[in-house]
N, C-alpha and C positions, 0 to 999 in steps of 0.2 A: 678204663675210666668210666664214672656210673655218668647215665643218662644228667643233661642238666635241662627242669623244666624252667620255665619264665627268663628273668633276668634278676640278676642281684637286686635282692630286699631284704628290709630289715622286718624280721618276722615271715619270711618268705619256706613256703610248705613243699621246697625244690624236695627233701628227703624223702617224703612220704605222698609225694602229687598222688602217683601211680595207686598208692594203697586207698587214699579216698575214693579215686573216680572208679576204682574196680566196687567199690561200697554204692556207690550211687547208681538210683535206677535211673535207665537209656529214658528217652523222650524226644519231642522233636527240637527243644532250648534248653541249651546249656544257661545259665543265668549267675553269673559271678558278680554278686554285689557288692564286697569287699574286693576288688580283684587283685591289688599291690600290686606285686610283679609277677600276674599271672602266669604263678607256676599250675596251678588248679587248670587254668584255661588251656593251656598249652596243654596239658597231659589229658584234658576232655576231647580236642581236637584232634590228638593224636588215636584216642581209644574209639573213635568212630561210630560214638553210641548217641551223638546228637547231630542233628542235622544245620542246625543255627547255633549262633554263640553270642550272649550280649556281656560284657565286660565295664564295670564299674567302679567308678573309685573317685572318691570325691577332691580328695589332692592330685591325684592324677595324673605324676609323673612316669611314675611305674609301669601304667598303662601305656602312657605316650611312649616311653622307652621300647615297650615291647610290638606296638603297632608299626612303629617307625622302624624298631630293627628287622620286620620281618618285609617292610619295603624297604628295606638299603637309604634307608634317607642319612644313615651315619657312614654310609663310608668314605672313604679318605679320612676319618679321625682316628682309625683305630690305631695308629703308629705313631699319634701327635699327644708328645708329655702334654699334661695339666698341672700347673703352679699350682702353690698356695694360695696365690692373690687371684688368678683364674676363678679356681675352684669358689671362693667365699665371693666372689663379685655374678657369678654365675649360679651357685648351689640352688635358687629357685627356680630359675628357669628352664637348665639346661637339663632333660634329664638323663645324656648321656654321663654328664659331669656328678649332678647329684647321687646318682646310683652308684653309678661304679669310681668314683675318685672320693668315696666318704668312707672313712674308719667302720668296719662294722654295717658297713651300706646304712648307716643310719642317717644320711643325706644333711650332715651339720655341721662332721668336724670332717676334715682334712684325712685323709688315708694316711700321711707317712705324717713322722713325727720332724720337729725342725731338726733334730739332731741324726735323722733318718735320711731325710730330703732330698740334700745331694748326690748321696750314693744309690739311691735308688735310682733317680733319675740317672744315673752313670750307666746301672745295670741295666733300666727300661731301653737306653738308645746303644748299648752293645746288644742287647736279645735281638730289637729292629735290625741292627744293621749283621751281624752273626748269625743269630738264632739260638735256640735252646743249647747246644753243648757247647760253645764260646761262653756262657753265661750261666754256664749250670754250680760253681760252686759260690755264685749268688743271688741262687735263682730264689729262695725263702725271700728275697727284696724285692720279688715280682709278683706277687698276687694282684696286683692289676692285670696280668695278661690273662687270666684265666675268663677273669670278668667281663672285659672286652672282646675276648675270642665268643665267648656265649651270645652275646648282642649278634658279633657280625652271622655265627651259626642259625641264629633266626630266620637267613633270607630260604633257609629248606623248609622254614613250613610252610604246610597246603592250606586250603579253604581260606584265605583273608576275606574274601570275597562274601563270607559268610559268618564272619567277624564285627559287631557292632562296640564302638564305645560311647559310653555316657562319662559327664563327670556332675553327678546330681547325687543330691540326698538318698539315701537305699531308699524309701519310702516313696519316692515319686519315680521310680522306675515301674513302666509299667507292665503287667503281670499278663500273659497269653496263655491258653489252653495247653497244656502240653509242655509248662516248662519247666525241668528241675530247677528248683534256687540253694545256692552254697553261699553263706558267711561265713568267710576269716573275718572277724571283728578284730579290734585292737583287744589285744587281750587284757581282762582286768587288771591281775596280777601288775603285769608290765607298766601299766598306764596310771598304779597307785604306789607305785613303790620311788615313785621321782625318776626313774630312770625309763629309756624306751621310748618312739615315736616323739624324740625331739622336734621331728621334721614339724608334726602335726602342730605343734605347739608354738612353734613359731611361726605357722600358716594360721593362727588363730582355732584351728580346726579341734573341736574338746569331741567326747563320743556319751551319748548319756545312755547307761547303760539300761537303766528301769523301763526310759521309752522304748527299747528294742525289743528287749525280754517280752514289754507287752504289744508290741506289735508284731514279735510270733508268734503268740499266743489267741491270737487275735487272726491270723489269717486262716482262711477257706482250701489253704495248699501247705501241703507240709513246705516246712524250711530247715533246710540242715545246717549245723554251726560247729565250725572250727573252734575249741576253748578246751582250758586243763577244766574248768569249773563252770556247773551252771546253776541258776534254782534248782529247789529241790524238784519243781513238775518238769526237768526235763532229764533223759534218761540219753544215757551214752550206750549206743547202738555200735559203735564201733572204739579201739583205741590201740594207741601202740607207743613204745616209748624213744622220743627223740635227742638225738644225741647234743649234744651241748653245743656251740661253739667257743665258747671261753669259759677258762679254766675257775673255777670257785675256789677252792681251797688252798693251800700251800704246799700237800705234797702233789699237785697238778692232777688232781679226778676234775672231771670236767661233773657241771650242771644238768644233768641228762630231764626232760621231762617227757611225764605222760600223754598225749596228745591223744584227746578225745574228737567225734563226732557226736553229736547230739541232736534230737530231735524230741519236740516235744510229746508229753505224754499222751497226749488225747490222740494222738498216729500210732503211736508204738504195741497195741493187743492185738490188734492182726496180723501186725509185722513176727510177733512172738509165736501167734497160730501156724504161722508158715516157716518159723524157725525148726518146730518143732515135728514137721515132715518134709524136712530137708535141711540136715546140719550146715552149720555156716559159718559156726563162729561166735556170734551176737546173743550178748548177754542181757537179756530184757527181764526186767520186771515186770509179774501180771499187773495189767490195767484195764480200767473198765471198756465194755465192749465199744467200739464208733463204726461209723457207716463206710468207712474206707475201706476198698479189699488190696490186700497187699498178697505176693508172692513171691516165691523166690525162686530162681531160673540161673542154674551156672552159676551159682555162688552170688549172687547179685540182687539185689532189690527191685521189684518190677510193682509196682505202682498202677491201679486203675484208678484216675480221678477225673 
């Protein structure tokens, strides 16, 4: 079974944690301003290339879920079903409920369907009281154990201590000497097609995406950005293609997309100089020269700012 970083979320970079943070250069903070369900954070924490970690996220249950699973503040729930009337009477507040007892972790609807409900819940309290081979020829009606077993595996990680969360505007988070910044935004795609980040939308919570654009554009520190698409001045330094989880078409291909890193262009011509005596991977376009020196060390981006 592959590594699992963060906790269930919807839009969550558990598949490819590992492949950003080996992208990003070491520093003394880690700086996760979109953090959801710090899968990024997790897998920064584990790679041992920052010494501090601040964690960000403006609905902020995600966060909460994943702070609280790595102090055990959920246990004893991990063996206790969640209704349907639970789940919608709770879905805001609780976030061990919203995360892991929503369809698609999209924290809004209900996991099992009403004509699912009872049997799942049959199979949920045979796995409790049996375990996996009593329950394995309806174990496809458990995909909440996996989800909850991830929470309770939290209490193994180290540094909490060195762990900060906020739940503020990205923009009034403040900025230290020394510190990488990583945005998973809500992706636009997602956020304009009516479907996606229901949760946000019923937390009033909208993402404007022009004021972001220009508030990277605009900072004194590179900022790197999780997105399939960005303007044209910002150049994908990294990418790789992620696998779907539901299914598009009718003969069952899944939706697979390309998941970029990006960083804007006014960083990216020294990053190219140093591509170019030391293979890495990273496909840049020349741009004009800036005062940033960048290197590359072990396949990794090393940053002097």
């Amino acid at each position: 079974m592959s590594k699992r970083y963060g906790v269930n979320y919807q839009g969550s970079k558990n598949q490819i944690a590992r492949d950003i943070v080996a992208v990003l250069p070491s520093g003394k903070r880690f700086v996760d301003l979109f953090a959801g369900g710090c899968a990024i954070t997790h897998a920064a924490v584990e790679s041992k290339k920052w010494e501090k970690f601040l964690v960000n996220d403006l609905h902020g249950l995600g966060v909460k879920l994943f702070i609280g699973g790595i102090r055990g503040e959920f246990n004893g729930r991990f063996d206790k079903w969640v209704s349907r009337e639970e789940f919608y009477a709770k879905r805001d507040t609780d976030p061990l409920i919203a995360c892991c007892w929503s369809f698609g972790n999209n924290q809004s609807q209900y996991l099992y369907g009403e004509d699912k409900e009872a049997s799942a819940k049959y199979c949920f309290e045979v796995y409790q009281q049996k375990g996996k081979d009593e329950a394995r020829r309806i174990l496809k009606q458990l995909e909440i154990v996996p989800r909850l077993q991830a929470v309770e595996a939290l209490q193994a990680v180290e540094a909490l201590q060195a762990v900060e969360a906020l739940q503020v505007d990205y923009q009034a988070v403040p900025h230290e000497d020394g510190d990488v910044v990583y945005c998973d935004i809500p992706y636009r795609t997602a956020s304009e097609d009516g479907g996606g980040y229901r949760f946000l939308k019923r937390a009033g919570i909208g993402f404007d995406f022009e004021r972001f654009y220009e508030w990277v554009r605009t900072r004194d520190y590179p900022v790197f950005v999780s997105e399939y698409t960005m303007p044209d001045d910002f150049v994908s330094i990294w990418s790789k293609e992620k696998v779907g989880l539901f299914k598009k078409t009718k003969d069952g291909a899944y939706h697979n997309h390309v998941e970029h890193l990006f960083l804007h262009e006014r960083w990216t011509n020294e990053i190219l100089a140093a591509q170019q005596s030391a293979k890495i991977g990273i496909d840049l376009a020349p741009r004009p020269s800036q005062t940033v020196r960048a290197t590359v060390r072990d396949a990794q981006l090393t940053f002097d700012f």
